[in-house]
ROLODREN-156342 format. One line per field, with one value per residue (C-alpha): residue in three letters; residue number from 1; x, y negated, z negated. Coordinates in steps of 0.02 Angstrom, whole numbers, plus 50000, padded with zeros to 5 digits. Each point is the difference from the previous one (the first is absolute). Example, Ala and Ser with C-alpha at 12.3 -4.5 7.8 and 13.67 -1.06 7.14 Angstrom:
BEGIN
resn <- (ALA, SER) $
resi <- (1, 2) $
xx <- (50615, 50069) $
yy <- (50225, 49828) $
zz <- (49610, 50033) $
! end
This chain:
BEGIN
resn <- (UNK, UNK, UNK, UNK, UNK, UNK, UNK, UNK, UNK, UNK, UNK, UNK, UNK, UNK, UNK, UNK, UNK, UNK, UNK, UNK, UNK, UNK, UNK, UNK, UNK, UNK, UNK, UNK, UNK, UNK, UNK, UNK, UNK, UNK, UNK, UNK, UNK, UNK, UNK, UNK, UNK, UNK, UNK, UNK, UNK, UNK, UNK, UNK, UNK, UNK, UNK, UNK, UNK, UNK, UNK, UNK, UNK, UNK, UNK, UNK, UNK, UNK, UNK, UNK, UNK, UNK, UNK, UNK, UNK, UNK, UNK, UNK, UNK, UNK, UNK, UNK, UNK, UNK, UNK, UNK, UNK, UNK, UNK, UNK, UNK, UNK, UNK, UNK, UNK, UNK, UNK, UNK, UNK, UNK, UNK, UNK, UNK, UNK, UNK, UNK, UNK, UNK, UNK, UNK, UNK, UNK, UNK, UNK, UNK, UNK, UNK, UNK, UNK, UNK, UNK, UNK, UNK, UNK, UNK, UNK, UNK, UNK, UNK, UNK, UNK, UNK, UNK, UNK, UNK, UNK, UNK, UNK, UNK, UNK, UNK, UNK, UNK, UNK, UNK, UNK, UNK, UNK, UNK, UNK, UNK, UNK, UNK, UNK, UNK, UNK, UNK, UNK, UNK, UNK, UNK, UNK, UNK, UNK, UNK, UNK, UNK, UNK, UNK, UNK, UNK, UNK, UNK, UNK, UNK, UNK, UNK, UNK, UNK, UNK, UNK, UNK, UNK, UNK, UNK, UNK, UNK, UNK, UNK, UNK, UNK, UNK, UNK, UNK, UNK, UNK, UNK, UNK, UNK, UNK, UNK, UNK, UNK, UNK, UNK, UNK, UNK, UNK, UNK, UNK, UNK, UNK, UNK, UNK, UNK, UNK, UNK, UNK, UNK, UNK, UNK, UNK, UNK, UNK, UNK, UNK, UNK, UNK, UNK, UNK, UNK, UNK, UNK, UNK, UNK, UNK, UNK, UNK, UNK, UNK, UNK, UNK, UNK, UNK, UNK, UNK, UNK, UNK, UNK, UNK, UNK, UNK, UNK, UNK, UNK, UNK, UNK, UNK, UNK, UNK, UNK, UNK, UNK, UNK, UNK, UNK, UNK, UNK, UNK, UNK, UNK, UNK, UNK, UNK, UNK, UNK, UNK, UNK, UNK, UNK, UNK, UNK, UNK, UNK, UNK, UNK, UNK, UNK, UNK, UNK, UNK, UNK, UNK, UNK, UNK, UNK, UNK, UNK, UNK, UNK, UNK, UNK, UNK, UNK, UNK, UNK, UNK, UNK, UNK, UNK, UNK, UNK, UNK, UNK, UNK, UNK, UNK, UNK, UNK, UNK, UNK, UNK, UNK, UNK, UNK, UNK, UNK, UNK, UNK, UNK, UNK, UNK, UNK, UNK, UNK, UNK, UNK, UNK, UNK, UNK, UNK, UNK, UNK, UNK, UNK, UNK, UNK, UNK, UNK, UNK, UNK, UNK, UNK, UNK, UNK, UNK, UNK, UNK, UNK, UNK, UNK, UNK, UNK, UNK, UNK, UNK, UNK, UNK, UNK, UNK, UNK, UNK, UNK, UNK, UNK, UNK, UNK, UNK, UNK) $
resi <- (1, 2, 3, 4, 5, 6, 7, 8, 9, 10, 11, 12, 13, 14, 15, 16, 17, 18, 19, 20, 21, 22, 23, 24, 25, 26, 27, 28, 29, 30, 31, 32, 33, 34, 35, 36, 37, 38, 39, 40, 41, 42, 43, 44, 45, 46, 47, 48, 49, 50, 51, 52, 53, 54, 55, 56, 57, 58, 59, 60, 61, 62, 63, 64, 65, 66, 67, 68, 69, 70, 71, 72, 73, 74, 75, 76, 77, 78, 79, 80, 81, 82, 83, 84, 85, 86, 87, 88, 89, 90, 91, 92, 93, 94, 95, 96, 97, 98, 99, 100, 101, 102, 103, 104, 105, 106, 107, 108, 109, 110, 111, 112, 113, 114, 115, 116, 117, 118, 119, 120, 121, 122, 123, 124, 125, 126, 127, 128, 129, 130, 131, 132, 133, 134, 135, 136, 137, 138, 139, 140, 141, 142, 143, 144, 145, 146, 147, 148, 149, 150, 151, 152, 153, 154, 155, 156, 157, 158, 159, 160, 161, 162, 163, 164, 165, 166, 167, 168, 169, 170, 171, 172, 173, 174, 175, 176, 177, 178, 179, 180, 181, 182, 183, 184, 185, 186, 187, 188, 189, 190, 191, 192, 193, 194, 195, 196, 197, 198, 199, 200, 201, 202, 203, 204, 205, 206, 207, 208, 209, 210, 211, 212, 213, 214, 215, 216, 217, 218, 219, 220, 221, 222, 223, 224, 225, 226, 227, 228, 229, 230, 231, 232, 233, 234, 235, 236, 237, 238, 239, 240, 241, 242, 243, 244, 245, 246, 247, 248, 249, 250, 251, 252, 253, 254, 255, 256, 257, 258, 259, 260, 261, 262, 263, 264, 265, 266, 267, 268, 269, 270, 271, 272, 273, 274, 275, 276, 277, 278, 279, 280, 281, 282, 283, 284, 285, 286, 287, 288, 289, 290, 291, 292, 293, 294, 295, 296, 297, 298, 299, 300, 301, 302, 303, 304, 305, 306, 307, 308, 309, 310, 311, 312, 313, 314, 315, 316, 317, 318, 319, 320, 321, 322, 323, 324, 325, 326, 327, 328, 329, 330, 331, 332, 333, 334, 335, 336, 337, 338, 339, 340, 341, 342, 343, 344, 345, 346, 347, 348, 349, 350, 351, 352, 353, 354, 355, 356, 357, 358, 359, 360, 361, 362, 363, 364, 365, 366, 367, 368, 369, 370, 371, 372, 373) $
xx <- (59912, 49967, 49858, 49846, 49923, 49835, 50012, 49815, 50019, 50166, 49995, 49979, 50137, 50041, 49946, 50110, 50144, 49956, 50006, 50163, 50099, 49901, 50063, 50183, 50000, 49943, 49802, 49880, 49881, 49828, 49900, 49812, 49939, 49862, 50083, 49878, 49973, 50018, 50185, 50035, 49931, 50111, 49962, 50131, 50150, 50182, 50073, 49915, 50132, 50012, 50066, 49853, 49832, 49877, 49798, 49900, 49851, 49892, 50020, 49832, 49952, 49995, 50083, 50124, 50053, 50004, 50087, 50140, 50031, 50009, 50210, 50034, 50091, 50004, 49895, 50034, 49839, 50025, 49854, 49872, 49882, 50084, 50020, 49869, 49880, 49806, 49954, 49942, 49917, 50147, 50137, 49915, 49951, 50196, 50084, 49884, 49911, 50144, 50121, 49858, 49947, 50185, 50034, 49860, 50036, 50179, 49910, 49849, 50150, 50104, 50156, 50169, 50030, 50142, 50003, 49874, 50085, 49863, 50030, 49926, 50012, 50020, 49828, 49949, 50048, 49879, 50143, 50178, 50068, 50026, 50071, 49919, 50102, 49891, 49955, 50155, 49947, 49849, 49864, 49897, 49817, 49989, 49983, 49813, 49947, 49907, 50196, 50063, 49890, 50051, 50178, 50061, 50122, 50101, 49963, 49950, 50024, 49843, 50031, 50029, 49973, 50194, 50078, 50113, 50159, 49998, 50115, 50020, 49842, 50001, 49895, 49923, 49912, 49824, 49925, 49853, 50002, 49923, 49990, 49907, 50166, 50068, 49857, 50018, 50190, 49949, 49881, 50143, 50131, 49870, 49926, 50162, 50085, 49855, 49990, 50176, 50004, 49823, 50073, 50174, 50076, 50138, 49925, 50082, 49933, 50109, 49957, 50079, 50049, 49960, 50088, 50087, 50110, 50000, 49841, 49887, 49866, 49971, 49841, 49910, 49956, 49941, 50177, 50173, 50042, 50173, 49932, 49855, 50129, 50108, 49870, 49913, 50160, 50049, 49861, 50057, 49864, 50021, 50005, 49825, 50029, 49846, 50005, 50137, 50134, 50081, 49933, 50132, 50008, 50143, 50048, 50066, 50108, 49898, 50165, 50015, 49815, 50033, 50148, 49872, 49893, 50141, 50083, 49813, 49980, 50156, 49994, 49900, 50010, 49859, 49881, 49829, 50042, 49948, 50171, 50058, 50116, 50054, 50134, 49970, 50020, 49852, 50003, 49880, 49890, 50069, 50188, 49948, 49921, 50169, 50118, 49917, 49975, 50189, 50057, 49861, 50084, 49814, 49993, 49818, 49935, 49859, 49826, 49908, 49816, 49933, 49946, 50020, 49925, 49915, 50091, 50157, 50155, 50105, 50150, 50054, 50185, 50052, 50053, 50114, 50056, 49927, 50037, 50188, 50007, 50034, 50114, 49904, 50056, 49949, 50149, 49924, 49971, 49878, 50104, 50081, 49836, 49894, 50147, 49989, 49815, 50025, 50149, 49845, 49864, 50086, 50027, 49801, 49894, 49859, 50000, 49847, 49884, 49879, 49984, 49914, 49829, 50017, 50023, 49825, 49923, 50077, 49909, 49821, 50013, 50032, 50158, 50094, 49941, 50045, 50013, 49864, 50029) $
yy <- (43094, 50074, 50146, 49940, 50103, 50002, 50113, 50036, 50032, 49927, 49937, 50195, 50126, 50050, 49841, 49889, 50114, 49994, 49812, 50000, 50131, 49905, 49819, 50098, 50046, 49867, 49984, 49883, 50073, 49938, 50089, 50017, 50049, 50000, 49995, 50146, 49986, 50164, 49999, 49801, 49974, 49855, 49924, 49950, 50109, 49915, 50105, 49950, 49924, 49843, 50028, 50092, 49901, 50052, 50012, 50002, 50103, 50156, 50115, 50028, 49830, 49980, 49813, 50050, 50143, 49895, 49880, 50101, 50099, 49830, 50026, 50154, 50133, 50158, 50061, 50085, 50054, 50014, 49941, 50113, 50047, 50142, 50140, 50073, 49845, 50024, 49930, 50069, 49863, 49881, 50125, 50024, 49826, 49964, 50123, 50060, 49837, 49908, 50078, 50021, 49827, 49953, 50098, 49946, 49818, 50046, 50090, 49876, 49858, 50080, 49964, 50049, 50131, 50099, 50120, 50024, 50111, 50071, 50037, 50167, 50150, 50164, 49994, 50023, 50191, 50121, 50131, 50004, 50118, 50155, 50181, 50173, 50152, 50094, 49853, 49883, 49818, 49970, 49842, 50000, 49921, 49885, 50098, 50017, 49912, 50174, 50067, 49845, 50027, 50135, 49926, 50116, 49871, 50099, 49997, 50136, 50083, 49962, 50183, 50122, 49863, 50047, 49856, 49912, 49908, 49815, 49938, 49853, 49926, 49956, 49867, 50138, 50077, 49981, 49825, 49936, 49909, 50088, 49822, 49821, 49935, 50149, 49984, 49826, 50035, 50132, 49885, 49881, 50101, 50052, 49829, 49929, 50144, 50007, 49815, 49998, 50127, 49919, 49814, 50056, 49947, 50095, 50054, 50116, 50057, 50023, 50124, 49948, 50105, 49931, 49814, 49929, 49863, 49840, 49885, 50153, 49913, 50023, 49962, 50124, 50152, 50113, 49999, 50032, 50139, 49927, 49851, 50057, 50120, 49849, 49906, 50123, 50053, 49815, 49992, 50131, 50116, 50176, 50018, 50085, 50162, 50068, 50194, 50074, 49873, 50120, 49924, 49915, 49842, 49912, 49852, 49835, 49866, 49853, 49932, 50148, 50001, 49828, 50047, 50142, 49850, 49916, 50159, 50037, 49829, 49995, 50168, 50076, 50167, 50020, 49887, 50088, 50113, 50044, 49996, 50071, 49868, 50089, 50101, 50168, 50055, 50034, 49931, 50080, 49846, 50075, 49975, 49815, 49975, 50070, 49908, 49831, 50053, 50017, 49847, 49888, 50093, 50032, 50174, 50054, 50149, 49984, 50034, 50154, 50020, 50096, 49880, 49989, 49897, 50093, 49998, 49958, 50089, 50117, 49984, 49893, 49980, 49933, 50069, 49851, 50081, 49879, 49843, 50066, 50054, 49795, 49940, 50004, 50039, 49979, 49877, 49992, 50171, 50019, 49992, 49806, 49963, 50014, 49924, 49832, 50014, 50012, 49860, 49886, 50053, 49950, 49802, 49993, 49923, 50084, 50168, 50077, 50159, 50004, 50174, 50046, 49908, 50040, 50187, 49982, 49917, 50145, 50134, 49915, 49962, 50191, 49981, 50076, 50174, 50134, 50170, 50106, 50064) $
zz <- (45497, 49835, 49979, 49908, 49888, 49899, 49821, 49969, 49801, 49971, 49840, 49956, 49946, 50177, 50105, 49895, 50007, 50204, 49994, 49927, 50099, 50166, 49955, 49952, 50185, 50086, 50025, 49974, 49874, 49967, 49838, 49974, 49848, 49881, 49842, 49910, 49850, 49946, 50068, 49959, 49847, 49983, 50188, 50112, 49928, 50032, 50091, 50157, 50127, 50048, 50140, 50077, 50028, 49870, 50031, 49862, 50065, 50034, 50158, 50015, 50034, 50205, 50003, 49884, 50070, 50177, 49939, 49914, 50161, 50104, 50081, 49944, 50065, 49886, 49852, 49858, 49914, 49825, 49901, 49954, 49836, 49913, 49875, 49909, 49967, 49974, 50142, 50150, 50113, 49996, 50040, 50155, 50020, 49982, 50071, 50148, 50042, 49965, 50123, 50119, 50018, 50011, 50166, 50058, 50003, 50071, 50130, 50028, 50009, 50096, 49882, 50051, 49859, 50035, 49852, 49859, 49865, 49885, 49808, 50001, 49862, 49931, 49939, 50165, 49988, 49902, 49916, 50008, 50114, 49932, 50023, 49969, 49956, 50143, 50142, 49987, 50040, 49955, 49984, 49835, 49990, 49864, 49836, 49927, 49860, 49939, 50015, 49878, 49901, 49917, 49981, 50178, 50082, 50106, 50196, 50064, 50187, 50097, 50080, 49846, 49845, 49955, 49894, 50140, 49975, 50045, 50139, 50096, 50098, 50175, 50092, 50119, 49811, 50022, 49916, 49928, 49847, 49848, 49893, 50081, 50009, 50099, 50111, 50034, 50038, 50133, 50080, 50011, 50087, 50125, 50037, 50023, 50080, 50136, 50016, 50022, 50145, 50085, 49990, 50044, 49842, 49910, 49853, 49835, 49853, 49862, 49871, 49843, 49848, 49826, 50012, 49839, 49980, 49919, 50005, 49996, 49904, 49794, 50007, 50127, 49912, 50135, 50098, 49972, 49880, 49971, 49955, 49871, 49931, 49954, 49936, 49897, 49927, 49963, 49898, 49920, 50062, 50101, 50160, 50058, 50119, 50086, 50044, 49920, 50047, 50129, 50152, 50106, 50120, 50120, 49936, 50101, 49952, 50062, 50096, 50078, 50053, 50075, 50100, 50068, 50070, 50076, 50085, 50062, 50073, 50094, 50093, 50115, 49962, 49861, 50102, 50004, 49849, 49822, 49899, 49835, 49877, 49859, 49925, 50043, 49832, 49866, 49805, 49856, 49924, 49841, 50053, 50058, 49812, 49923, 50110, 49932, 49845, 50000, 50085, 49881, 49864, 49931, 49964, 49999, 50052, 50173, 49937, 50100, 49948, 50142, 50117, 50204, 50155, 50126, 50151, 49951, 50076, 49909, 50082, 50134, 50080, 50172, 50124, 50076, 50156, 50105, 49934, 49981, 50154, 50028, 49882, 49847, 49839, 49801, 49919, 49828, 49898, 49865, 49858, 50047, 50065, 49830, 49920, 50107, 49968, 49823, 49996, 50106, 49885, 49859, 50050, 50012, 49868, 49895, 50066, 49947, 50018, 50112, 50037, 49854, 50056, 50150, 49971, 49919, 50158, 50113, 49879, 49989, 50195, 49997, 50085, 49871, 49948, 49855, 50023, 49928, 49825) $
! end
């Protein structure tokens, strides 16, 4: 009998890309989603598969959220309100509540889950990992805003304030979410992860590096830096660094990520566990920005002007040991990856800008800051 699956979020970058690789193998796959606006512009987008029964509606509605888990066996939690959006009461309304109320009514029900696989982050850790000259390993706060502000980015030992050298992260580094979304993440992983282990449900939570792939939405300009970077630059308008440019992210080919969720629903031996999914392997913003600029064949240069957002990480790479240590490994690498992204974003229509108005939100909601001149 085939596995049923429900995709919360699958007519996002990742949750479609779930869909696909679940119907490839085999499953039954249901989708719930919401279709936001700020992500489908456009409604419905086609790329949703037929194959997989499709549910038009919002998690955080209790019959909804009943009805979509009605003969199910596993879950794979993708949807959630992301990036670096204004809001603060409906991330958590989302992303908390959301998740919350659906393990309740698994639990209230009794339903015959067998694994929930959560789509988790790196945005749940405060700092990178990082290494001092004097102390080794080392765990950085979250760097001050008073600190930024006078244009210091580097991350400093916690011991002796040297400048330490980043180096992979692993899941035992402290967390705690230094932006709403990061917090919501946290709460997340440890609602599910202790609702997991209280019900006696398998539970993971997958911490994903920046995701990019094809379908990563043109129109949200809070999320994605491959995909503003394309569309500012196709517009023939720089590419906006904050800091200096020099900060440096693990980056995901959204296949890859998908295969992640699979691998993680089918054994047993990250059941219970926070897990990196990433590369291993940090990239400046600055070489991202070039590397498009290159492919686009749109040469202009990124725009710096001294601005930052408080409690942003400077750098952040995996540390994949884990998730290796069962079979897992990256297929796509960065440079084919932007290069199907670009080949994808070029068969869409009317690819605008809509970073620019947005930036200008981020800085009134004081979001965005400058450093002091």
């Amino acid at each position: 009998m085939a596995k049923r699956a429900l995709v919360t979020g699958g007519a996002g970058l990742i949750g479609s890309h779930v869909t696909d690789l679940l119907l490839r193998e085999g499953w039954k796959v249901r989708v719930l989603d919401n279709l936001e606006p700020n992500t489908h512009r456009r409604g419905k987008p086609a790329w949703i598969n037929p194959g997989a029964e499709f549910i038009e509606g919002d998690l955080r509605n209790h019959d909804t959220i009943t009805a979509a888990l009605d003969k199910i066996d596993m879950i794979f939690h993708q949807a959630a309100y992301g990036g670096y959006m204004p809001e603060i009461a409906k991330f958590v309304h989302v992303n908390s509540l959301g998740t919350a109320q659906m393990l309740e009514v698994i639990r209230e029900k009794k339903l015959p889950i067998k694994k929930f696989v959560l789509a988790s982050s790196q945005a749940v850790y405060s700092e990178g990992a990082g290494e001092c000259p004097e102390h080794g390993l080392v765990f950085p706060p979250v760097r001050p805003v008073e600190q930024l502000r006078k244009g210091d980015w580097q991350v400093h030992c916690p011991i002796c304030g040297a400048i330490t050298k980043s180096v992979p992260t692993p899941e035992n580094a402290p967390v705690g979410g230094e932006t709403v979304y990061g917090l919501t993440k946290v709460d997340q992983e440890r609602l599910v992860l202790l609702w997991g282990k209280q019900v006696g449900i398998p539970a993971v939570a997958l911490r994903y590096s920046c995701t990019y792939g094809p379908r990563q939405s043109i129109f949200n300009p809070y999320t994605g830096v491959i995909a503003i970077f394309c569309t500012r630059l196709l517009n023939n308008l720089p590419p906006v660094l904050y800091e200096d440019g020099e900060q440096t992210r693990d980056f995901s080919f959204v296949e890859d990520i998908a295969r992640a969720n699979l691998l993680a629903a089918e054994t047993d031996k990250l059941d219970g566990l926070p897990v990196n999914v990433g590369s291993g392997r940090g990239v400046s913003i600055r070489e991202i920005a070039e590397t498009i600029s290159n492919a686009l064949e749109v040469d202009i240069a990124p725009e710096i002007n001294g601005e930052f957002r408080p409690g942003e990480m400077r750098h952040l790479a995996s540390d994949t040991t884990r998730i290796r240590s069962v079979g897992y490994k990256p297929e796509v690498d960065l440079t084919d990856g932007i290069s199907r992204y670009i080949e994808w974003i070029r068969s869409q229509s009317d690819i605008r800008d809509y970073f620019s108005e947005a930036a200008e939100i981020l800085r009134n909601k004081g979001i965005v800051h400058r450093v002091a001149r």
